[in-house]
N, C-alpha and C positions, 0 to 999 in steps of 0.2 A: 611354099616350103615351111616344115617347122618352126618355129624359135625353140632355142633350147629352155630347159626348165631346169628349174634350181636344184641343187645334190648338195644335200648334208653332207658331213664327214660322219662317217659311222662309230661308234666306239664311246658310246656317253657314258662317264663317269669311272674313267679307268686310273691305274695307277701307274706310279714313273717306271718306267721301264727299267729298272735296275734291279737283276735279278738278286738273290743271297749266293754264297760260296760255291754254292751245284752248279750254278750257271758259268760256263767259259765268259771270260773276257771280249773275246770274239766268235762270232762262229766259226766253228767246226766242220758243221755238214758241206758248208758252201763258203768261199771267198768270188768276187766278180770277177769274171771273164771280163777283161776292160780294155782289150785289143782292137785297136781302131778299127774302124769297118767303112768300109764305102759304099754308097749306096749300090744297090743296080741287080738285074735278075742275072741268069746265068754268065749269058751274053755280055754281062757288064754294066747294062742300062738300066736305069730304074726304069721302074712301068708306072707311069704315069696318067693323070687325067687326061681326056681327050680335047678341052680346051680351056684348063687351067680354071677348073668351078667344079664345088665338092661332086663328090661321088657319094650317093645314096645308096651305100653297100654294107655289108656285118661281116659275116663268115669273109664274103667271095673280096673284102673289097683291095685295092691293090697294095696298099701300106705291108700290109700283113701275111704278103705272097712272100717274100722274098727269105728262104730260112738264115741267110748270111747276112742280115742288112741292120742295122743297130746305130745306134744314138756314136758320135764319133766323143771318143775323149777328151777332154781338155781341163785345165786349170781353172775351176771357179772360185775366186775370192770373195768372202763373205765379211761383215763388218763383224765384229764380237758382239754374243748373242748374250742383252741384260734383257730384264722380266721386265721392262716397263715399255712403255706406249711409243717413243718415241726411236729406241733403240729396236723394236720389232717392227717398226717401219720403214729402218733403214734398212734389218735385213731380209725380210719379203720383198725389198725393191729391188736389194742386191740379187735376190734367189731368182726375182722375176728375169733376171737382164740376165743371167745364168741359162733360166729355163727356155728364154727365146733364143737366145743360140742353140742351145742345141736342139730343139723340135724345131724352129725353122727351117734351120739348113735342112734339116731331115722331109721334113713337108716339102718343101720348093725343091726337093730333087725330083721329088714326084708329080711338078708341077700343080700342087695344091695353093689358094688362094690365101697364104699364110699373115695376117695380122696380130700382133700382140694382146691380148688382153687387157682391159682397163684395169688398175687396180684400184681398191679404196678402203679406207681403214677407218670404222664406222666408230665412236666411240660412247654413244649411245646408249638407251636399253633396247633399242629397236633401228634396224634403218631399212628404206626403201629399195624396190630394186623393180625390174620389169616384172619378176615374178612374183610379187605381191610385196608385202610388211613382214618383215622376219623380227622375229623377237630375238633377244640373243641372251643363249642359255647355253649350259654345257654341251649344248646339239649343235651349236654353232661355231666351232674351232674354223672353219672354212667356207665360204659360198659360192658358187657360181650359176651366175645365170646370163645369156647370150651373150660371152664375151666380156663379162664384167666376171671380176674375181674379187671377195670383198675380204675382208681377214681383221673382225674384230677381236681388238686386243682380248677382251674380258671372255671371250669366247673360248681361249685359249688353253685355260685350267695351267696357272703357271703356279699355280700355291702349291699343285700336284707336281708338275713335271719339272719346278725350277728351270736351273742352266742346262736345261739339254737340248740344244741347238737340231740335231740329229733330228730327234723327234718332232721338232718345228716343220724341219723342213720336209721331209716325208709325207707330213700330215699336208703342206702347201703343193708337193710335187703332184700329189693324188689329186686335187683340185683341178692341178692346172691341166692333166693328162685329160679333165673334162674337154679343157679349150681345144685340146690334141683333137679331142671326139669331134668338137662340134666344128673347128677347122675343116678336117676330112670329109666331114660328112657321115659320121657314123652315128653322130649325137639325133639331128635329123631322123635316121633310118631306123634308129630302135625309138624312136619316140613315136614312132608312124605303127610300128607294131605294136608298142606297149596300147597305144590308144585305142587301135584295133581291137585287142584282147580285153582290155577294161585291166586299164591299170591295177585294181587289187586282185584280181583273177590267178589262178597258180601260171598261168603261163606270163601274164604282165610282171608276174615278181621275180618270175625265172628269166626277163629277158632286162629286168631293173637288175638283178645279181651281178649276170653277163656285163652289162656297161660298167658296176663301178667294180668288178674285180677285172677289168681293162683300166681300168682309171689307177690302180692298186700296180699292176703288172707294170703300165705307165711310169710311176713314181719309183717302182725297183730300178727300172732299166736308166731315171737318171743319175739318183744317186748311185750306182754301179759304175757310172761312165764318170765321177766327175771323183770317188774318191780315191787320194792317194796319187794324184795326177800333179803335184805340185800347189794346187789351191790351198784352201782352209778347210775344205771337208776331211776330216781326220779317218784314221779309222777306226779311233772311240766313235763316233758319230754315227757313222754306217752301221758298227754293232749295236749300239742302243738303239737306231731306228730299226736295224733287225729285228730284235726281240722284243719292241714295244706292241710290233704287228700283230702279236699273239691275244693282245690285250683287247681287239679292236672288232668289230665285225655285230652280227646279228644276235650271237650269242651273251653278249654285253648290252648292247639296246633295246635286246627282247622285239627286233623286226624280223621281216622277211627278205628285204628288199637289199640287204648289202654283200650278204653270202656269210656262212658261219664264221668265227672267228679261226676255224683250222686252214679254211680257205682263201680267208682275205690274207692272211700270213704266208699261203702255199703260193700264190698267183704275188703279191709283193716281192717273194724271195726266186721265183722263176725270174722274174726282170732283174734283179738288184745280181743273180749270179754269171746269167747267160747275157746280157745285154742284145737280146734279139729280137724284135720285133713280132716276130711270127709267130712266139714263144708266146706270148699275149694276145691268140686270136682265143679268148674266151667264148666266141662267138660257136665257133665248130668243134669245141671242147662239151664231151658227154655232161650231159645230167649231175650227175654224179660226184662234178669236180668242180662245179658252181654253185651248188645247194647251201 
């Protein structure tokens, strides 16, 4: 089997997300559908693995069958978000112990082999990881690689984005929707294709798109589930991580591999309004709407 390989955060060198006076305070187009949901296909049952070890699937695989089935709501409390080292530790730990509840539960309905990700806060110009020596530059807001999730402070660009907690956490959910990936077994399954095709190849970049505007669609559906629930996710927060989405994508990086910026925002605001699951199979989603 694969090991998973490491994913940027896409979006280098953008600006705070706080629009001038044209911009609503909130959106408009969408607020979150944030109505509990329980897991299960028709019948009521989730469709689960055959003996509780991923599934090496994309389009077909069974997470993403289910059109009613979504992240369950609940209350997550976060510590107050300062711009320095030690208060962004405390809340990527709190966001981390947020984010495993709610992809857990959700994973182990489906009888997926669900462990937490390690986390670690590198504070370095560079730290190690399985997937080689990362340098840490404004490409480096987030890391992941097989279950390790790394979140260097200087990575962050906090001279840009100051106190906007919202945008922190968005930028950390999309990370962790990798662990979602590589949990399931989807991380695995496109990395089997991508290597096939030869990774820079138009089809390996269209099928690297595919994965992190799941990783994107990923991070809408939690913050959608957790704002306004009673926690500290405000709905300042959700708005600015709303509109920050616009700022982030291929179109900012000058790559190929994360999907334009009209997209990485269209596939963020699909999870963050519907809170569905299924709404996120970028996998079977045309050409067109991952480019």
């Amino acid at each position: 089997m694969l090991s998973a390989v490491a994913v940027l955060l896409a979006g280098l060198v953008v600006f705070v997300a706080v629009r001038n006076g044209s911009e609503p305070s909130s959106p408009t187009v969408a607020a979150p559908t944030t109505t509990a949901v329980s897991g299960g296909n028709a019948a009521g049952a989730a469709t689960s693995s055959a003996d509780g070890q991923k599934v090496l699937e994309l389009a077909s695989h069974p997470i993403l069958q289910n059109s009613e089935d979504g992240l369950q709501n609940f209350a997550c409390t976060l510590p107050e978000w300062h711009s320095d080292q030690d208060s962004a530790e405390a809340f990527f730990t709190a966001a981390a112990q947020c984010l495993n509840e709610a992809w857990g539960g959700f994973l182990e309905r489906y009888d997926l082999p669900f462990t937490p990700p390690s986390l670690h806060f590198p504070t370095g110009t560079s730290f190690t990881t399985a997937c080689g020596t990362i340098a840490v530059s404004v490409a480096t807001a987030a890391y992941y690689c097989d279950d390790n999730l790394y979140v260097p402070f200087r990575g962050l660009q906090t001279d840009q984005y100051g106190d906007n907690p919202g945008v922190y956490l968005a930028l950390f959910a999309h990370e962790y929707g990798h662990h979602v990936q590589e949990v399931a077994g989807i991380m695995d399954a496109v990395w089997q294709q991508i290597y096939a095709a030869g990774q820079n190849s138009p089809a390996g970049l269209e099928l690297s798109r595919r994965k992190e505007l799941q990783a994107q669609c990923f991070s809408g559906m939690f913050l959608g589930a957790v704002v306004d629930q009673g926690g500290s996710i405000t709905r300042d927060m959700y708005s600015k991580a709303w509109r920050d989405q616009d700022t982030r994508g291929d179109n900012t990086s000058g790559s190929m591999d994360h999907g334009s910026n009209d997209h990485y925002a269209m596939w963020w605001r699909l999870g963050a309004q519907y809170n569905r699951i299924a709404r996120c199979n970028t996998f079977a989603a045309p050409a067109a709407e991952v480019s």
